[in-house]
N, C-alpha and C positions, 0 to 999 in steps of 0.2 A: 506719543508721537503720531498713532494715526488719526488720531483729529487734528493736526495741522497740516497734513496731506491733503492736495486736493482728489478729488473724488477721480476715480482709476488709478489710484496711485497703488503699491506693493512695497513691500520689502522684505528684507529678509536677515538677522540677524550675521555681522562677520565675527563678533566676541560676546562673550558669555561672562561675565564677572563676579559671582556672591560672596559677600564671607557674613559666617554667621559667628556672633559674638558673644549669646548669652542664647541657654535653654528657653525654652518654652515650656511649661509646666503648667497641672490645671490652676494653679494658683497667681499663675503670672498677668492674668488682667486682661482687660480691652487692649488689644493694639492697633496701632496707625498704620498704614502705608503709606507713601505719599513719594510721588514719582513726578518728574521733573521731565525737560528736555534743555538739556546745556547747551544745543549745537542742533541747528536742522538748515543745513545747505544745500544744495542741490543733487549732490549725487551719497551724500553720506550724512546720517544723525548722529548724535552721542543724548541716552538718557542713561539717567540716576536713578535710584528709587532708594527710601531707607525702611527699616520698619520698627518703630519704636513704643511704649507704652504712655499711659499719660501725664509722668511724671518727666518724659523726653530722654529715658532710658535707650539704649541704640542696640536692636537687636541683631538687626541684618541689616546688610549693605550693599547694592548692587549696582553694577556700571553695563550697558551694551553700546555697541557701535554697529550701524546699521547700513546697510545698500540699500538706496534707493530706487527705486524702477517709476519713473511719471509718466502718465500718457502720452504719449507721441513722440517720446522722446529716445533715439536710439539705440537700443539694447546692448552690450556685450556679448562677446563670441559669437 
């Protein structure tokens, strides 16, 4: 999500989501991350991210929702 911020941008996470699905063991392999943005509006994001191996096995799973703060734009409280 902060590479499609423009530059002076912040944020700051409001939810926190993981579930994990399956061990990691020395024998479980290379795994993937790969994380998304579902949603980047102006004052709130939503990303995904999953973490699999390379057979597209699904180990972890993760959601946040985010506050945005942009430059110049007036702050809360």
């Amino acid at each position: 999500m902060h590479s499609l911020l423009p530059a002076g941008s912040h944020y700051t996470s409001l939810d926190l989501s993981v579930k994990f699905l399956r061990a990691i063991t020395s024998s479980t392999g290379r795994l993937r991350c790969e994380g998304t943005v579902t949603h980047l509006g102006s004052r709130t994001a939503l990303a995904q991210a999953t973490l699999s191996d390379d057979g597209g096995k699904l180990y972890a799973h993760a959601t946040s929702s985010c506050l945005i703060f942009r430059p110049g734009a007036a702050q809360p409280g």
